[in-house]
N, C-alpha and C positions, 0 to 999 in steps of 0.2 A: 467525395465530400462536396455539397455544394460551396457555392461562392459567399451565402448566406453565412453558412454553417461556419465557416473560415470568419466572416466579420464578426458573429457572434464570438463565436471562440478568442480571437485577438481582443474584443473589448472583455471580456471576462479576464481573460490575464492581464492584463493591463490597471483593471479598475476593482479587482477583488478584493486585495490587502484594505483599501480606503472603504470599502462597500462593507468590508466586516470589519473594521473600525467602527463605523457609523454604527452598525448594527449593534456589534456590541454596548453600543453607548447607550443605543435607544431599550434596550432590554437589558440592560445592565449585566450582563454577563457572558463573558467570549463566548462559550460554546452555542448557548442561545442565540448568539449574534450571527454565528456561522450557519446555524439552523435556517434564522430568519432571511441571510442573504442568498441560500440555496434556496429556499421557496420561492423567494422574491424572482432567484434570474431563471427559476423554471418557469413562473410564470411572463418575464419580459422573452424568453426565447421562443416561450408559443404564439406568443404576438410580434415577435420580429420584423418576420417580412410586411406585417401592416406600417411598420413606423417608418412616418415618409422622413424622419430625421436623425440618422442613425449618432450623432452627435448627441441627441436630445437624451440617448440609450439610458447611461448614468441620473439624469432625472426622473427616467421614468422608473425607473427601477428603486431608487430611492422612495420615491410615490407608495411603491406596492410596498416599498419592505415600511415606510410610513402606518400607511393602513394595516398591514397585518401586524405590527409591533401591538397596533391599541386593541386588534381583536382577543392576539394571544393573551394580553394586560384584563381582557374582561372574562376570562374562561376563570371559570370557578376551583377546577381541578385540574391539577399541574401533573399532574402523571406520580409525584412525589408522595408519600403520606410522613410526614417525620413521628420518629419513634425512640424512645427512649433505650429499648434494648434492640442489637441489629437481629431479623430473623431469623440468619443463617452463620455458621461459622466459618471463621476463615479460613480459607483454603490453604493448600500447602505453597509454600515457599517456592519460588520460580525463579529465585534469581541463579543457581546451580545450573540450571537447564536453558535461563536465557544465557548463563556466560557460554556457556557451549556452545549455544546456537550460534555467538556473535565469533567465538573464536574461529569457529568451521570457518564461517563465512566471509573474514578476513584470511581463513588460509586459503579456503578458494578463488578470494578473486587475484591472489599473491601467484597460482597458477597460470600458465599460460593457456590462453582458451581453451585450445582442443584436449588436452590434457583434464582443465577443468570440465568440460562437456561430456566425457567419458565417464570420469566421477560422478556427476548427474547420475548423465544416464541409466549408467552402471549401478550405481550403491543409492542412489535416491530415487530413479524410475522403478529399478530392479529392472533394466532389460538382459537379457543374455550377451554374452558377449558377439554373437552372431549378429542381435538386434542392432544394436548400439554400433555395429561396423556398418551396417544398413541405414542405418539413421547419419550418419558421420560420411556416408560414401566412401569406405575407406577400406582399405581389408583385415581380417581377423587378428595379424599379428600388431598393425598398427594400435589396432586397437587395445592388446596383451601390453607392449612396450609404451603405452601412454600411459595409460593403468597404472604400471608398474612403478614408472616416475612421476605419479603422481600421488603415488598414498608412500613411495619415498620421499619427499617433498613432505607432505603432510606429517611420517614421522619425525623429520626434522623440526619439524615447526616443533614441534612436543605435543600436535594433539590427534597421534596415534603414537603407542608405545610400543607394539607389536602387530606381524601380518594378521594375527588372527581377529584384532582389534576391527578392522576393517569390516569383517562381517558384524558385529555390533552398531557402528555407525548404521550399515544398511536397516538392519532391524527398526533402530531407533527413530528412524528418520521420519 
């Protein structure tokens, strides 16, 4: 990474929260605002290395996201059309499958790495157990005895009930 790319980067962390603050004010609506602050520092990062003031950065950025807030403000069409009846019907129900996802993912990070990395591997890559001793640098059995304490662990948690449960996760995954 350049030295550039570093100053760029530091002022973007640093002045983004107040940068889509502002945005959102000028376009009245957060995500809009988020919109417009990402256009804006794509274009103050392509002119970067020309600004002989890199303090100035925050003004000049404010500048563009200025100007494009009034461009977007005169576009005719919003990408939106509103409608009385919505076009399509609602999909199914995801919150069954996000508590899943959220539970796994708190029983894995509740593993200890290597143990969790085999899990990966193993039941969300689908590597073989050969692979996943290749990928870990480790040999076959390590591999077998991490496994093991790791989808024990997992039944413990309560979200596997049984060894054969464990091929479903993989499926599902």
């Amino acid at each position: 990474m350049h030295r550039a790319d570093d100053e760029f980067a530091e002022f973007m962390r640093g002045r983004y929260p107040a940068l889509v603050r502002a945005g959102s004010l000028l376009v009245g609506d957060t995500a809009a605002g988020e919109d417009l602050v990402q256009a804006a520092l794509t274009k103050t990062a392509m002119r970067w290395d020309r600004l002989a003031d890199k303090g100035a950065a925050e003004a000049y950025t404010r500048m563009i996201m200025v100007r494009l807030a009034a461009r977007w403000g005169q576009r005719r069409w919003s990408g939106e059309v509103p409608t009385a009846r919505l076009p399509e019907a609602a999909g199914p129900d995801d919150a069954d499958r996000m508590a899943t996802q959220d539970a796994l993912a708190r029983a894995l990070r509740a593993l200890p790495y290597q143990q969790r990395a085999v899990v990966v591997l193993r039941y969300y890559q689908q590597l073989s157990e050969r692979e996943t001793a290749d990928a870990l640098d480790c040999s076959l059995g390590t591999v077998k005895s991490r496994a093991n304490r790791a989808l024990e662990a997992l039944r413990q948690s309560g979200l596997l009930s049984d060894p054969d449960h464990a091929q479903e996760v993989r499926h599902d995954a």
